[in-house]
LUMMARGU-506386 format. One record per residue (C-alpha): residue number from 1; residue in three letters; chain; x, y, z. Coordinates in steps of 0.001 Angstrom, whole numbers. Layout:
! residues N
+-----+------+------+---------+---------+---------+
! pos ! code ! unit !    east !   north !      up !
+-----+------+------+---------+---------+---------+
! NUM !  ALA !    A !       X !       Y !       Z !
...
+-----+------+------+---------+---------+---------+
END
This chain:
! residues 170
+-----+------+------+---------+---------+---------+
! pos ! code ! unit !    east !   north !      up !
+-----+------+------+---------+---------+---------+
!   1 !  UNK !    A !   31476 !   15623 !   22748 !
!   2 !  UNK !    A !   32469 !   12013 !   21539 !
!   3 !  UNK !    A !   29162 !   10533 !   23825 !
!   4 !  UNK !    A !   26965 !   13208 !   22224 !
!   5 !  UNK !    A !   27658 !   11849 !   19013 !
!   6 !  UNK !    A !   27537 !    8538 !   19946 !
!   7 !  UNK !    A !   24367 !    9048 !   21414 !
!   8 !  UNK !    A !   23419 !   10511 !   17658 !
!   9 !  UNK !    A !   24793 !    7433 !   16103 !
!  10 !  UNK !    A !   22972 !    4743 !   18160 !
!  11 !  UNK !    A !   19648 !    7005 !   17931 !
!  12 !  UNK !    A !   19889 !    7129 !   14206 !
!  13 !  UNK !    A !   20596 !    3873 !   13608 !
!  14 !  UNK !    A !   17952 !    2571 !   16103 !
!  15 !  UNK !    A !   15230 !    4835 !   14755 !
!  16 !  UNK !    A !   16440 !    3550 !   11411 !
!  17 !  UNK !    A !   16059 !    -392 !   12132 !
!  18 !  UNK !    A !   12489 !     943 !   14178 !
!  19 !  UNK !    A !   10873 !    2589 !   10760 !
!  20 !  UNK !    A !   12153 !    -765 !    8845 !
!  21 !  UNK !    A !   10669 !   -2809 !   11496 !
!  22 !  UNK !    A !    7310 !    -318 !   10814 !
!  23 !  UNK !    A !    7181 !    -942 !    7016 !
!  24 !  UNK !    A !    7169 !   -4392 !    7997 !
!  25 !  UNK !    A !    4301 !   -4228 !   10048 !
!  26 !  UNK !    A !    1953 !   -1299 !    7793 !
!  27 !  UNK !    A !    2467 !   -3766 !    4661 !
!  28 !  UNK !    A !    -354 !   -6726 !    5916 !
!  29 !  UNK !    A !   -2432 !   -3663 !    7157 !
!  30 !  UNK !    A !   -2672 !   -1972 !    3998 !
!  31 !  UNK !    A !   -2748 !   -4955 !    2315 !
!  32 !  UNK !    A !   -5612 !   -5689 !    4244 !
!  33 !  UNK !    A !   -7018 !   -2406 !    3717 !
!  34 !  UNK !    A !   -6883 !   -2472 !      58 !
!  35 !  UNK !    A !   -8993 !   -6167 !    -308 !
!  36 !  UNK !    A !  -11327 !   -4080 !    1641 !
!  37 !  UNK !    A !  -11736 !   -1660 !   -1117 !
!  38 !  UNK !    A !  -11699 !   -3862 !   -3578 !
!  39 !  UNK !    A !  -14631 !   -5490 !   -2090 !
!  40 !  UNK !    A !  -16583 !   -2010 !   -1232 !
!  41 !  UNK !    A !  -16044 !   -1513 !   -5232 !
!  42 !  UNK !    A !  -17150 !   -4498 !   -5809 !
!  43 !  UNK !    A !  -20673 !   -3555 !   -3730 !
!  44 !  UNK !    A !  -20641 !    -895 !   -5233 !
!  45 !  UNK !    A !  -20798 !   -1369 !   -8777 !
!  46 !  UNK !    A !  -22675 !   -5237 !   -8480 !
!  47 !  UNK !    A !  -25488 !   -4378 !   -6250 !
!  48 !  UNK !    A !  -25444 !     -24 !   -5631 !
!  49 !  UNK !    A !  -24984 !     592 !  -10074 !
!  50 !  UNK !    A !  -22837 !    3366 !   -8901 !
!  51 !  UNK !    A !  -20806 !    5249 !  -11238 !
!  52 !  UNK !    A !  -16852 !    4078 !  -10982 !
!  53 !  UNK !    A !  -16175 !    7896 !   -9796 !
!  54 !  UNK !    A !  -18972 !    7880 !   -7090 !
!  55 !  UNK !    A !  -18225 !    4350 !   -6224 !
!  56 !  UNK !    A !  -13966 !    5877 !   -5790 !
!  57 !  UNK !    A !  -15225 !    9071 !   -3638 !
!  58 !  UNK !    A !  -17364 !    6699 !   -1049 !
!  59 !  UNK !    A !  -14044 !    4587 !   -1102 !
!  60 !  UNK !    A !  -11836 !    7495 !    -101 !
!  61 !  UNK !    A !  -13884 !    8754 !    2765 !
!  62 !  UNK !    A !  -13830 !    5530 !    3790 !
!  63 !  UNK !    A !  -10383 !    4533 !    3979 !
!  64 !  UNK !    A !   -6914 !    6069 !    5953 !
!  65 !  UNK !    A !   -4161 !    7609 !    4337 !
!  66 !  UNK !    A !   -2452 !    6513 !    1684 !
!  67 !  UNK !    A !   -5079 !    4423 !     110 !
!  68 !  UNK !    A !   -7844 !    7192 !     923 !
!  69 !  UNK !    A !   -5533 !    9851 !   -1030 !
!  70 !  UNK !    A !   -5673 !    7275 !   -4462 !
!  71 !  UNK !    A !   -9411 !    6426 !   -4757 !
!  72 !  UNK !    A !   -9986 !   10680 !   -4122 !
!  73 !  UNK !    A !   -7402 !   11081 !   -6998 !
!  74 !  UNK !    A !   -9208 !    8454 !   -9219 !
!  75 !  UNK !    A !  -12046 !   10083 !   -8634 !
!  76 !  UNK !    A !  -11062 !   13289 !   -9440 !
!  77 !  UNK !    A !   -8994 !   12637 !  -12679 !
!  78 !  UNK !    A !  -12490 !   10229 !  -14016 !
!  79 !  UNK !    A !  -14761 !   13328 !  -13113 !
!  80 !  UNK !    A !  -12513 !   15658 !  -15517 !
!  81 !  UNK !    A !  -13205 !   12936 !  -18287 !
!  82 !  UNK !    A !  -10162 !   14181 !  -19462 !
!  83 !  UNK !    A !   -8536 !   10011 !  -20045 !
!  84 !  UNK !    A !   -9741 !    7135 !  -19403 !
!  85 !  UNK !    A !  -10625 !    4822 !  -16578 !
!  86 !  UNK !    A !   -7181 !    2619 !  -17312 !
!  87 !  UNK !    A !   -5355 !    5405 !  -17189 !
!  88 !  UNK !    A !   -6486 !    7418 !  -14297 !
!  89 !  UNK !    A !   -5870 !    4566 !  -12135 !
!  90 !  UNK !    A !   -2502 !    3794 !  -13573 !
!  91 !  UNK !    A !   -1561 !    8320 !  -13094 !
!  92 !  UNK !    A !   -3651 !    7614 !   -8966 !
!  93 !  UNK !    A !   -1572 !    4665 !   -8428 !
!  94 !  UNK !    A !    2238 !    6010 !   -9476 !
!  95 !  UNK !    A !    1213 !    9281 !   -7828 !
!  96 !  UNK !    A !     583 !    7369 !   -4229 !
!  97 !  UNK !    A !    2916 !    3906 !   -4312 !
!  98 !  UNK !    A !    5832 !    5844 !   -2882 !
!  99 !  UNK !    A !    3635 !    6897 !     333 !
! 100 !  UNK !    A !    2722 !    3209 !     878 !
! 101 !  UNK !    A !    4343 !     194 !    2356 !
! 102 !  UNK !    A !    3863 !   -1790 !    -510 !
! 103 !  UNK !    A !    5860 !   -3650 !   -2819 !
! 104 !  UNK !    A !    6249 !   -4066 !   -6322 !
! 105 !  UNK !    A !    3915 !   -7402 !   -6366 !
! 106 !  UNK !    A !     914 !   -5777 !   -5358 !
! 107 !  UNK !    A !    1996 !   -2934 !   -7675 !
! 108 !  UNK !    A !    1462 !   -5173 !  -10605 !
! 109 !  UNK !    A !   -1733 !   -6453 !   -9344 !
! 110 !  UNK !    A !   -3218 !   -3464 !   -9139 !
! 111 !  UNK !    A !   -1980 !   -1978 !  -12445 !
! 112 !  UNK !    A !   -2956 !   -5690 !  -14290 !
! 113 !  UNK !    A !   -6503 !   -4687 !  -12310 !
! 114 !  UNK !    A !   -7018 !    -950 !  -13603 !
! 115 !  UNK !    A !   -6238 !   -2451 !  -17088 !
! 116 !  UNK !    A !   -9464 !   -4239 !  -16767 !
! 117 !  UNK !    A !  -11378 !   -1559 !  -14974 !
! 118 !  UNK !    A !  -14395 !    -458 !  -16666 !
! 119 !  UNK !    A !  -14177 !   -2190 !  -19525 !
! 120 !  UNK !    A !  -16612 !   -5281 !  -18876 !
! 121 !  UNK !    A !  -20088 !   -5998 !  -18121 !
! 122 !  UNK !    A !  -20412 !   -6606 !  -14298 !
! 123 !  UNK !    A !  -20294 !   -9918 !  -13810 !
! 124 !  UNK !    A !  -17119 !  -10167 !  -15779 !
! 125 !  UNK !    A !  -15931 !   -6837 !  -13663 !
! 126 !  UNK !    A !  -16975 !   -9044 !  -10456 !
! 127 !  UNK !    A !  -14766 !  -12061 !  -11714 !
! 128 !  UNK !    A !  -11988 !   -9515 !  -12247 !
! 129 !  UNK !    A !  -12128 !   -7840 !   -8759 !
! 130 !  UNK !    A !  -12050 !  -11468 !   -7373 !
! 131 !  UNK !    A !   -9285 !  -12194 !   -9001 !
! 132 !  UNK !    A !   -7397 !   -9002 !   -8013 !
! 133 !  UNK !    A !   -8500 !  -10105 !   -4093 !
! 134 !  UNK !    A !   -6913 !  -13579 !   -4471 !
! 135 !  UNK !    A !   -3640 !  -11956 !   -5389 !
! 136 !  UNK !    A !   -3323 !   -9552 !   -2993 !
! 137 !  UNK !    A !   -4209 !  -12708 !    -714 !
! 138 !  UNK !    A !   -1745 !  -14226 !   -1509 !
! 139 !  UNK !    A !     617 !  -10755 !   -1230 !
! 140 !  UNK !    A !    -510 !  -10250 !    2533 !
! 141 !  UNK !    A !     266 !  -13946 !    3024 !
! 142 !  UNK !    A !    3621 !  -13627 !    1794 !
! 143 !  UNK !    A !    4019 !  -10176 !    4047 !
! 144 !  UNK !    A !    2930 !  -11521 !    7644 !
! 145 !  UNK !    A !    5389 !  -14040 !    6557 !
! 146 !  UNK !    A !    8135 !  -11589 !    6309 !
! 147 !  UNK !    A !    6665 !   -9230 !    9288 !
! 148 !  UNK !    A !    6885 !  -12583 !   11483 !
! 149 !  UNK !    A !   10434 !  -13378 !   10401 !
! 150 !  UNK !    A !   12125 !  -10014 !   10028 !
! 151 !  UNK !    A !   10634 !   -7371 !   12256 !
! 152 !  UNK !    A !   12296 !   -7956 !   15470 !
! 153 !  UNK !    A !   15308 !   -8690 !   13439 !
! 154 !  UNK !    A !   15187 !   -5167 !   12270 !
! 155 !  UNK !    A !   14874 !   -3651 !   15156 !
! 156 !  UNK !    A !   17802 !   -5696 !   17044 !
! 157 !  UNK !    A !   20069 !   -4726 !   13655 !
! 158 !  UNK !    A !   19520 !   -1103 !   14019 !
! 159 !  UNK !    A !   20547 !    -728 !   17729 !
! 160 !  UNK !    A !   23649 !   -3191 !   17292 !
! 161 !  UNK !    A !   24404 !   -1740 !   13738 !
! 162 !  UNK !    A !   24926 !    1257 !   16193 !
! 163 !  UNK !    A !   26483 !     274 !   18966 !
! 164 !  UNK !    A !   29497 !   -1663 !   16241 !
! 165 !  UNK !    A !   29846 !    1926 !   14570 !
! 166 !  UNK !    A !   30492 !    3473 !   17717 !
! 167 !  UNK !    A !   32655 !     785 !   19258 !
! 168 !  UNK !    A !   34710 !     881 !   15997 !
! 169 !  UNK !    A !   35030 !    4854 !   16556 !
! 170 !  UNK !    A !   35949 !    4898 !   20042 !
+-----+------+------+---------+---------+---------+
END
């Protein structure tokens, strides 16, 4: 019985320092993802003239999970017309940031970036979505920084964070 639940312990606590390890490693990926997206926006509203709700739908289909879920629930709360473009994106984005692997940095680039959404002629728009894309440049600099440092760490912490609660038990 006592190896069964050490067994339990160690997997826990490995599995544990594994999904920190992951969050690590997603947070450059959807980093990457999202400058993507802002880019496609940008396409789409410099050079396509599509409506910011059409522009958010082709922006979903486009992108994986979690991102994919916030541009389809832009979409859907602009095509109500129910509030307006600043805040559907700030209701999409609170609704999704716990499902991503991002921090509260790119949070408040993307927030400062909704606040401007809409609300400019497009080449100002443009300027803005550049802007947003330097930022979260310098976010997914910052993260493969912090993958590269702490990810194997992580991992090694969980399995020894383990195997010292079961030593100390035994």
């Amino acid at each position: 019985m006592k190896w069964i639940g050490a067994l339990l312990i160690l997997l826990a606590t490995t599995w544990t320092g594994f999904e920190t390890a992951n969050r690590l490693s997603e947070r450059p990926r959807q980093l990457r993802q999202l400058k993507t997206a802002l880019q496609a926006l940008e396409a789409e509203i410099m050079y396509g003239h599509t409506p910011l709700s059409e522009a958010a739908l082709h922006l979903a289909n486009q992108l994986p999970l979690p991102l994919s879920r916030f541009f389809q629930q832009f979409a859907e709360t602009l095509q109500t017309g129910e509030t307006s473009v600043k805040e559907a994106w700030q209701e999409s984005l609170q609704s999704i940031w716990g499902a991503t692997a991002l921090k509260q940095g790119e949070f408040e680039v993307m927030k400062q970036f909704g606040e401007t959404l809409g609300q400019y002629d497009r080449m100002a728009q443009q300027k803005q979505i550049a802007l947003a894309i330097v930022h979260l440049e310098r976010e997914e600099q910052d993260a493969l920084e912090k993958k590269a440092r702490y990810e194997k760490m992580a991992k090694s912490l969980g399995l020894l964070t383990g195997l010292l609660i079961i030593i100390l038990l035994i």
